[in-house]
C-alpha positions as CSV (number, residue, x, y, z in Angstrom):
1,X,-192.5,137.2,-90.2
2,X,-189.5,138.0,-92.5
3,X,-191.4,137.7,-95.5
4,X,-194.0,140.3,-94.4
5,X,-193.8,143.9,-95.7
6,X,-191.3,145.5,-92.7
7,X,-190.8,148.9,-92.0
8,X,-188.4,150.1,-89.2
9,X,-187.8,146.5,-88.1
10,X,-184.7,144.4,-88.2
11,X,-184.2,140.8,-88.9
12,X,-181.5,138.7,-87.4
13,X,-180.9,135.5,-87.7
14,X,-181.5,133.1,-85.2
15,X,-180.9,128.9,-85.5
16,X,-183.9,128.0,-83.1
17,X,-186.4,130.3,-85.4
18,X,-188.5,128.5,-87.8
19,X,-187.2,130.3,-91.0
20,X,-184.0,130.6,-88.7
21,X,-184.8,134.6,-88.7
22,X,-186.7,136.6,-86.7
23,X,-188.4,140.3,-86.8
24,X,-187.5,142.7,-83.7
25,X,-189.8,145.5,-83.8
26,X,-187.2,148.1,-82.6
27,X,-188.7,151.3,-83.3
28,X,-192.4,152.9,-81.9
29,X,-193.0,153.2,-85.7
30,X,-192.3,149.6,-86.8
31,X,-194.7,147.5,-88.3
32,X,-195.2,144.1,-90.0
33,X,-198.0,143.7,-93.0
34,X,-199.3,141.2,-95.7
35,X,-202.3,140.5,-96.8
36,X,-203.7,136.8,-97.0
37,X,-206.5,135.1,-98.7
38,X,-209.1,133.2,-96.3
39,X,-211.8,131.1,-97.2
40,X,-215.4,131.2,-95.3
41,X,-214.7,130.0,-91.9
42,X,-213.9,130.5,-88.2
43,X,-209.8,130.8,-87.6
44,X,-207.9,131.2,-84.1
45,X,-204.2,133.2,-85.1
46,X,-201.6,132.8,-82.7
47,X,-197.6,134.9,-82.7
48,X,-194.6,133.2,-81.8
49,X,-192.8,135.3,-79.8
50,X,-189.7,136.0,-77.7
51,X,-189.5,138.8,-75.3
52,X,-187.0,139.4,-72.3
53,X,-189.8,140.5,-69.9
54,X,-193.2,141.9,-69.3
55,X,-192.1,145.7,-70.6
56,X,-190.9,144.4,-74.1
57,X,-193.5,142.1,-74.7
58,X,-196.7,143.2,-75.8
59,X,-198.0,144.5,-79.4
60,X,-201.0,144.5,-81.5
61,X,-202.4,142.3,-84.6
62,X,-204.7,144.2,-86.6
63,X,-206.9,142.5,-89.1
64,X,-208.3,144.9,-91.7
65,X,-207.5,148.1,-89.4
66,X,-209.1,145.6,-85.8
67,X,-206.3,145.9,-83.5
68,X,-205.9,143.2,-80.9
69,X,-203.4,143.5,-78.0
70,X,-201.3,140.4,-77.9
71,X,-198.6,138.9,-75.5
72,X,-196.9,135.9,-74.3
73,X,-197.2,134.2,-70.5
74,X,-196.6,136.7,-67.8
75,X,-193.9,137.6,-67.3
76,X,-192.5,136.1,-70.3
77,X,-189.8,133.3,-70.6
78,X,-187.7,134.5,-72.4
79,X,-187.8,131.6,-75.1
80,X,-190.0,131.4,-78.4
81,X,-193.5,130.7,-77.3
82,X,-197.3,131.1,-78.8
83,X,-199.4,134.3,-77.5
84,X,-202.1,131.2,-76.6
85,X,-202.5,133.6,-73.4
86,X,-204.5,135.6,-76.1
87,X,-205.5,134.1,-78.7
88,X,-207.5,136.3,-81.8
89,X,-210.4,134.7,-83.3
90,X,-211.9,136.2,-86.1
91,X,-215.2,134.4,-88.6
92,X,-215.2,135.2,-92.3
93,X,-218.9,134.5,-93.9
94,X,-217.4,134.1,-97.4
95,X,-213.6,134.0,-98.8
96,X,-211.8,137.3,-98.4
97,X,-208.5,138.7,-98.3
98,X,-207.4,140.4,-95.1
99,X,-204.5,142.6,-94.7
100,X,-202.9,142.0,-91.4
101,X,-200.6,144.3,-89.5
102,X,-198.5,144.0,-86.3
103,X,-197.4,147.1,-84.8
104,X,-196.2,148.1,-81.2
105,X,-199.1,150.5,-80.5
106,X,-202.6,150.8,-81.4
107,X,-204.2,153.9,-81.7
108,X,-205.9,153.6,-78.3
109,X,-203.3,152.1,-76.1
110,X,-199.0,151.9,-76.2
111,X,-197.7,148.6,-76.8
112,X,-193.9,147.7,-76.8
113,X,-191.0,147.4,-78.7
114,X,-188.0,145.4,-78.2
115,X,-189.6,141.5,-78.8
116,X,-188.9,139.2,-81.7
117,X,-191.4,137.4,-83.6
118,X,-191.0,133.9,-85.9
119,X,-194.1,133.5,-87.5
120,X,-198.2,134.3,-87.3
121,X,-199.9,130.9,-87.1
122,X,-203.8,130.7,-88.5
123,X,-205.6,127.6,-87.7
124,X,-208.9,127.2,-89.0
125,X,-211.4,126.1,-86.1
C-alpha cells in the first residue's frame, strides 16, 4: 500500500510487513488510490490488515467509485491478517483499468481510522 497515491496517511516501517512498511489511515480524510489494469475475468481482492480492535478496524475499497465495507475477524487480533471475513469479488467482461480507492468512510456509512494496511491482494478466480 506504500506505493499507492496517499493522502493524509502515514507510513511506518514495520519488519513483519511485506514491503516492511505499512499505511495507517490516521485522518477521517485519508485515502489510498491507484489504478490497475485487469484482464476479462472474475477476481476475489483481499486487504491485509492490522487493527487493535473492532473500533479501528473497518474501511472501505472502492472500485471505480463501488465502495465495499471491509474488515478483519471480529474482534480483530491484533496481528496482520487478510479481510477473508469479506472478501470483494468483482467480473470484468473485457480488460479494463480500474482505479481503486481505500478510504475510512463511504459516502453512506462511517468507517474507521487508526488500522494499518500491507498490501491489496487480487486473485483471479
Amino acid at each position: 500500500c506504500e506505493n499507492m497515491f496517499l493522502h493524509n496517511c502515514a507510513v511506518l516501517q514495520d519488519s513483519v510487513a511485506s514491503g516492511k512498511f505499512r499505511v495507517r489511515l490516521i485522518e477521517d480524510s485519508s485515502s489510498a488510490t491507484m489504478k490497475v489494469k485487469f484482464p476479462a475475468g472474475t477476481y476475489e481482492c483481499l486487504v491485509k490488515e492490522k487493527a487493535s480492535d473492532k473500533n479501528h478496524s473497518a474501511f472501505y475499497i472502492s472500485l471505480d467509485g463501488i465502495a465495499t465495507r471491509v474488515y478483519p475477524r471480529n474482534p480483530p487480533s491484533g496481528k496482520w491478517e487478510l479481510t477473508t471475513r469479506v472478501p470483494v469479488y468483482f467480473t470484468l467482461e473485457e480488460s479494463r483499468t480500474l482505479t481503486i480507492n481505500i478510504t475510512p468512510h463511504s459516502d453512506y456509512e462511517i468507517g474507521s481510522t487508526g488500522m494499518d494496511l500491507d498490501y491489496i491482494q487480487f486473485v483471479r478466480r
